[in-house]
N, C-alpha and C positions, 0 to 999 in steps of 0.2 A: 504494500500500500504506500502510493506517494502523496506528499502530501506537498505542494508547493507555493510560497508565497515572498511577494517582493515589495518592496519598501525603497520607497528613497527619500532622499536627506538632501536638505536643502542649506544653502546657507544661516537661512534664520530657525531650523528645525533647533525644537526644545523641548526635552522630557523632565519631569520630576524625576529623581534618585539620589536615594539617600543611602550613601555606602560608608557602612561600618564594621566593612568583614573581617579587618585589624583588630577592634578595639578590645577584646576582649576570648581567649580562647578557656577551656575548661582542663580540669586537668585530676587523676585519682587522689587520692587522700595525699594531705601535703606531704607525710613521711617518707612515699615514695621515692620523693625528689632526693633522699641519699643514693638511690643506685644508679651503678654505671650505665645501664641503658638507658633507664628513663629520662637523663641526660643529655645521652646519643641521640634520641629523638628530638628532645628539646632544641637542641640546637641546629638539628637536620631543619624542624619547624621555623625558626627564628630566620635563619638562614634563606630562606624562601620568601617566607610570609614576611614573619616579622610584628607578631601580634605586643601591642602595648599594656595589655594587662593577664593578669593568669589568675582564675578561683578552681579552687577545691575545697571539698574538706578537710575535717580532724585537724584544723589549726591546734583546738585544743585534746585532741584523742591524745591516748597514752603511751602510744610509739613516740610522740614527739616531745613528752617527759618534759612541761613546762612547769607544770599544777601536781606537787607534794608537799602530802601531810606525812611527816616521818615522827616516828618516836626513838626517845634516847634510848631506850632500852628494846628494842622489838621484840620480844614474847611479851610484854608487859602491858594491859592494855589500861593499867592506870598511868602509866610513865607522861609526860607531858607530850602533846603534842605542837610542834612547829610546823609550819605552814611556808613551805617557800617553794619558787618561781627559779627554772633552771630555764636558759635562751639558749644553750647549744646547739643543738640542732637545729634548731630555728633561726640563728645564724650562719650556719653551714646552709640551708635551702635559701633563705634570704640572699644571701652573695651569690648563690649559682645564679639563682633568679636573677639579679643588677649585672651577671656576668653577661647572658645572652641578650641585655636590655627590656627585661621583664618587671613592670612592676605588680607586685599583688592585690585583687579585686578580694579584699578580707573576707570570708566570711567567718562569724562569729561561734562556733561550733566545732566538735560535740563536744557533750559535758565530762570533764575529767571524771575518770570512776571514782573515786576519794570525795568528789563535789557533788557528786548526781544524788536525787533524793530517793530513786528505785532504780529498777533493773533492765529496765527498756533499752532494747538493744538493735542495731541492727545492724545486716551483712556479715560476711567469714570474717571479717576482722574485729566483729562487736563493740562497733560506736557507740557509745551511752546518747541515748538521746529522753533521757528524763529532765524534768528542770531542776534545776539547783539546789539543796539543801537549805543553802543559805547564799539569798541574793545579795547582800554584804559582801561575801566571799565572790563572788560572781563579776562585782561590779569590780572588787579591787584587782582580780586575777584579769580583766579587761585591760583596766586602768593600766594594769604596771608593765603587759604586754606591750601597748602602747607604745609607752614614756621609755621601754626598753628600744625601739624598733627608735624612737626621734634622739634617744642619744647616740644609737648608732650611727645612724644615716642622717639626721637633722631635720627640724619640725618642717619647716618649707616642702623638703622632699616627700617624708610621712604624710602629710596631708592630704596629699593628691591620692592618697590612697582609699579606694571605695571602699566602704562599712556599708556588710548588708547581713541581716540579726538573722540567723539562720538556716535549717534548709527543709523546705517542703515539711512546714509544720502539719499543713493539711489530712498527712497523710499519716494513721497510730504507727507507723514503725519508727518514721524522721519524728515526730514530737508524741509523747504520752500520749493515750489517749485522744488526740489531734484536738490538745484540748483549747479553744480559742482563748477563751479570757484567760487560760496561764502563759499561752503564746505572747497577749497584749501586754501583759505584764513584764516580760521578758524583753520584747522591745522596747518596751516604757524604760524599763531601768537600763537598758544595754545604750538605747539614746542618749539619758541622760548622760551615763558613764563618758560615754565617746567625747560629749559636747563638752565636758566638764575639762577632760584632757587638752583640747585645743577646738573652737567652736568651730573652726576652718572645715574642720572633717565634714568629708559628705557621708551620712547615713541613711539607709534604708532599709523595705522589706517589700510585704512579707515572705517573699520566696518561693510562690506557692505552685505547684501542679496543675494540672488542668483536671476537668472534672469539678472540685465545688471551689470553681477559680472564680466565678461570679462572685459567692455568697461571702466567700472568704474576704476580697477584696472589697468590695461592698460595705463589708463590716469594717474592716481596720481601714478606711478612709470615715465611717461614721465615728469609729474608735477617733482617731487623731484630731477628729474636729472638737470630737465631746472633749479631748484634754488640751488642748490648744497645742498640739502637738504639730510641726509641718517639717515630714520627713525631705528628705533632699532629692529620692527619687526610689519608682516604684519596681520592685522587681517581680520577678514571675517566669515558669518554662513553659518550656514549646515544643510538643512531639508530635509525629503526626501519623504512626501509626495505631489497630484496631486490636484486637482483645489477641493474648499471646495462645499458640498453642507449642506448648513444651514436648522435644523428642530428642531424648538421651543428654547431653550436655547443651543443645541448644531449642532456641527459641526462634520459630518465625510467624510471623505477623504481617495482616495486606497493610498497604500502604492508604492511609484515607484520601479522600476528595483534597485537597490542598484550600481550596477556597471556604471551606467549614475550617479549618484553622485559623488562616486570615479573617476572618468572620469572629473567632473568638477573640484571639486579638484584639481588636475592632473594641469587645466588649469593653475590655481593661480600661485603652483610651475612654470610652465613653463616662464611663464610672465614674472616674476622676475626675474628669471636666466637667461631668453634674456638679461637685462642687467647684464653686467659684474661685472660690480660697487656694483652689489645688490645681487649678484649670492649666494647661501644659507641663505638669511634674515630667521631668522625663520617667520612661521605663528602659529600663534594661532586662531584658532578655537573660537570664545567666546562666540559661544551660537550654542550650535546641538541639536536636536529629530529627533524624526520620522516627527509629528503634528508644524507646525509653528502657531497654532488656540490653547486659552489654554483653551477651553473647547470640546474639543474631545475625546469622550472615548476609543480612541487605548492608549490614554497614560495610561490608569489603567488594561491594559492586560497581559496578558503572552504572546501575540502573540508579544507587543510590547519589553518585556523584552529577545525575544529570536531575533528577530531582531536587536537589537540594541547591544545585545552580538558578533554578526558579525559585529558592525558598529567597537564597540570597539576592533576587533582585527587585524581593517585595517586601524583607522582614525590616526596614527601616522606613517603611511609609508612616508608620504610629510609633515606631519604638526607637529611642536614642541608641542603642545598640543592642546587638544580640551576640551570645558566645557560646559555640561551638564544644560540645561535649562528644570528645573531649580532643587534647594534641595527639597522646598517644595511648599504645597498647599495653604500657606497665601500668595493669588494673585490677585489682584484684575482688569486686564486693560479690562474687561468685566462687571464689577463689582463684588462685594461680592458674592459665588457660592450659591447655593441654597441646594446641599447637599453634604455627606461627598466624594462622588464619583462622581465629575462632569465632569474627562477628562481633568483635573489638569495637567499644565506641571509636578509636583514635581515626585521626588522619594517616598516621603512619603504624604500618606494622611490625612488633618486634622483630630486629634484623636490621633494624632502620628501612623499611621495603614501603613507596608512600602509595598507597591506594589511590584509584582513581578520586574520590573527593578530597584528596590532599591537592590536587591540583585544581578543581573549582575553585578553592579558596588562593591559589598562588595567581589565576586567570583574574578573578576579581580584585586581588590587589594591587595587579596590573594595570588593571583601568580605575584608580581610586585617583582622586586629584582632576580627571578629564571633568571637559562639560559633556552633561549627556545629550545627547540629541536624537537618540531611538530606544523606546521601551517598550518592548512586547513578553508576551506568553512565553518567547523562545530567545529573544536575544536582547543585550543592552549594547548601545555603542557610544562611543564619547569620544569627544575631540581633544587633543594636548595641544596647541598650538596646532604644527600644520600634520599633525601625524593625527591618523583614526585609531582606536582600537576596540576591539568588539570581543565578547562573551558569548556565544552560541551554544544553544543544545539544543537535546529532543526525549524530555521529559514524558514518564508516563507511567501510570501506576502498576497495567500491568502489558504483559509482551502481547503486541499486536503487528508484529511486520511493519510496523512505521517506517519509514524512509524519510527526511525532510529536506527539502531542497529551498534552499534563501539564496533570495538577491536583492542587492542592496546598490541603488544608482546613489555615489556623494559626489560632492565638487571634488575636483583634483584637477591638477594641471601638469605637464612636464613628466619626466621620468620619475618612475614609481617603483618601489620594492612591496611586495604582497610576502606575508611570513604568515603562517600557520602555523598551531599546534594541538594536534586533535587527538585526545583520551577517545579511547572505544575498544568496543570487545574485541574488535581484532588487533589495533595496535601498542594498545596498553592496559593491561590485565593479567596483574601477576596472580591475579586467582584463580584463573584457569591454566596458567603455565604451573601453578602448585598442584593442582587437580591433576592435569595431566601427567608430570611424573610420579605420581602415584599418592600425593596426600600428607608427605611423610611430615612425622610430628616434631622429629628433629633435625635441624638441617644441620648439611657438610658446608663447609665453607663453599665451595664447588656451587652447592643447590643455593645456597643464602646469595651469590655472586650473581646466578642466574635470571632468580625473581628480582632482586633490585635493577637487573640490565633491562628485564621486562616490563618495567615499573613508572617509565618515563615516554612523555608525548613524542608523537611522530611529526617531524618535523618540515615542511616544504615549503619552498622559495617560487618565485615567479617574477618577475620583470614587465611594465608596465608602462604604456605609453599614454597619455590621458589629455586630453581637449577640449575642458569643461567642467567633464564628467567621468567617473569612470563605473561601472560597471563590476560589482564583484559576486559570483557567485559560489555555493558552499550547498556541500554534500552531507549529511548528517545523517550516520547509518541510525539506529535504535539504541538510544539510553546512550546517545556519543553527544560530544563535547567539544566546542573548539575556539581558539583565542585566534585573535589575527589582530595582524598592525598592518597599518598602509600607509609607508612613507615618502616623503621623495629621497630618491638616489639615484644622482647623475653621477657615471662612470668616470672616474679620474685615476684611469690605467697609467701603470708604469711606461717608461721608456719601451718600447721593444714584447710590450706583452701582448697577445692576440689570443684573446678567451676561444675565441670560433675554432680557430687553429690549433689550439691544445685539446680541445674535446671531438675534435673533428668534427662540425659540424656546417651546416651548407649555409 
């Protein structure tokens, strides 16, 4: 099935787009960030992309050994206890993070075990997610966090740092009971705490899921008004697939309508613009996919990188930004995966190997800064000065023979270089070159060399003569992807060089 359509662009052509595929990427529990690979990714992502902030959790969980009650005597359970704040590790992630240019999108969470008032637990690594004991203890372990991070780095720096009080209270595994009024409370004192430190800080919430994302938000925008409370800006996720069905270690799931998301979305904005007092709060986004399950194998597709290339050229029409959950595949709330393609939230798969939506997001940071001047269903394209650049794909929820054929009449004049680069089943898909040699769950250096060779856009050039206008057209097989620039380049050959003559051509 072909499907064909053409556009052109005119000199005064102008679209809305609002690109924010940098500002924010997602990432597993902060402890991670000690290991060597999760590292190697990091930086493979930076390196490319180059996203300006990074959120996970367990800032406060107990791998990261910040929040201890110790006693001088330890069998002794009358002996006194001491309460102190250990930053090692948290400076050891903290400097990796300022090394690859990362700063961290806080979130406030989970409750130290020694702190928590019950047992609520969740994932293989058992997060405490009960509230506090004692919110005294809660605000000062905040506080000193803080004031530890501004004497390191310096309050100017710290500040620009987003404060967002939790994660997906909503839901009884991330908060007690999903219980609201302890949630409000929580943010009430974690607000204050922050503003108390430095009033600079921007905070927000409530971080919530979708599903009772109306009722939720709804309330804690009536909550802020009834305290005179006015958070800095509203968060909330974004998934857009439908009810899981579990087989052996994995999960797969159809992919919904897209336009029923953006539609919920939609809600959020509305909500908050009902009141006056809060009318343009930004939101941020701080955790989107397709898959909200992090071992589903739509996240290692092309189907998924062509999807999620139309999420990105609409999730910033209501939302200040949105982040990507997650950079990579050191993940563990399932436990440790069992091979190198297991349906990994990440962009990149361990090996350092980047999946086809590792490169949606390197295509769209490619065109971040253009004006745009084409916005459709299938493509966005922007002007740099005298150079175009365009976003292409051929999204669709499920396999139907698509074929998509665009053309695109822009002004241009003089000699032209035409550069492609197009993710697709055939030329970039290191999921089926891992399928095809047989699956294997641990690779040889040899197989890990392979899928990373397989792993990158196909590349092609053209040359172009233009008088006015030129003409470009683009092939987009099913769930394929493709970036293009159109610039001029006039030939300014060496002495004695004959391109014709060296490739033999007439």
């Amino acid at each position: 099935m072909k499907i064909q359509k053409n556009y052109t662009i005119t000199e005064s052509s102008h679209a809305e787009f609002h690109n924010a595929v940098d500002f924010c990427v997602g990432t597993g529990r902060m402890g991670l960030a000690l290991q060597r690979e999760y590292f190697e990714q990091l930086k493979f992502v930076q390196k490319y992309i180059g996203f300006e902030h990074i959120r996970g959790h367990g800032l406060f969980h107990d791998d990261m050994a910040i929040y201890r009650e110790t006693r001088d005597r330890f069998f002794d359970p009358e002996s006194p206890v001491h309460r102190e704040y250990c930053f090692t590790y948290l400076d050891f992630v903290m400097d990796s993070y300022r090394e690859v240019g990362l700063k961290p999108f806080l979130e406030l969470g989970f409750m130290p075990k020694q702190l928590a008032r019950g047992e609520n637990r969740v994932f293989v690594w058992q997060g405490h997610t009960s509230p506090p004991k004692d919110y005294a203890l809660w605000k000062e372990l905040v506080q000193a966090t803080l004031r530890h991070l501004i004497d390191r780095y310096g309050a100017d720096e710290v500040v620009t740092y987003p404060v967002e009080v939790w994660n997906e209270p909503n839901l009884p595994g991330f908060w007690e009971k999903a219980d609201m009024q302890e949630y409000f409370r929580l943010f009430d004192e974690s607000f204050a705490a922050v503003k108390e430190v430095d009033p600079r800080f921007k905070v927000g919430g409530p971080a919530v899921c979708g599903g009772s994302d109306e009722l939720w938000i709804s309330s804690f925008m009536n909550h802020c008004e009834e305290k005179g409370i006015k958070p800095d800006f509203i968060t909330r996720h974004h998934y857009t697939t439908e009810q899981p069905d579990r087989q052996g270690h994995y999960v797969y799931q159809e992919l919904m309508d897209p336009e029923e998301g953006f539609a919920n979305l939609k809600t959020t904005r509305d909500i908050i613009d009902s009141h006056p007092q809060y009318k343009g709060l930004p939101i941020h986004i701080t955790e989107f996919n397709t898959s909200y399950s992090p071992d589903n194998p739509i996240h290692d597709t092309n189907r998924n990188a062509a999807f999620l290339c139309h999420q990105l050229s609409r999730l910033g029409d209501v939302n200040e930004s949105y982040s990507y959950w997650t950079f990579g595949d050191i993940f563990e709330e399932n436990g440790v995966p069992y091979a190198p393609f297991y349906g990994g939230f990440g962009l990149v798969a361990n090996g350092c190997i980047p999946k086809p939506t590792f490169w949606s997001f390197v295509f769209f940071k490619n065109i971040k800064g253009g004006e745009c001047v084409h916005r459709s269903d299938e493509a966005v394209v922007v002007k740099c000065g005298d150079v175009y650049k365009g976003v292409l794909w051929n999204h669709g929820r499920t396999r139907e023979g698509k074929v998509l054929d665009l053309s695109f009449t822009l002004p241009a004049n003089g000699e032209l270089c035409l550069i492609t680069k197009t993710v697709d089943e055939k030329t970039c898909n290191p999921l089926k070159v891992w399928h095809d040699i047989g699956e294997p769950q641990s690779l040889s250096p040899e197989q890990k060399e392979l899928l990373q060779a397989s792993a990158y856009p196909f590349v092609e050039s053209r040359r172009i003569t233009a008088d006015g206008a030129a003409k470009l057209e683009f092939e987009l097989s099913e769930f394929g992807v493709m970036y293009f620039e159109l610039r001029p380049a006039a030939i300014t050959s060496d002495r004695g060089f004959d391109y014709q003559r060296a490739v033999l051509e007439d």
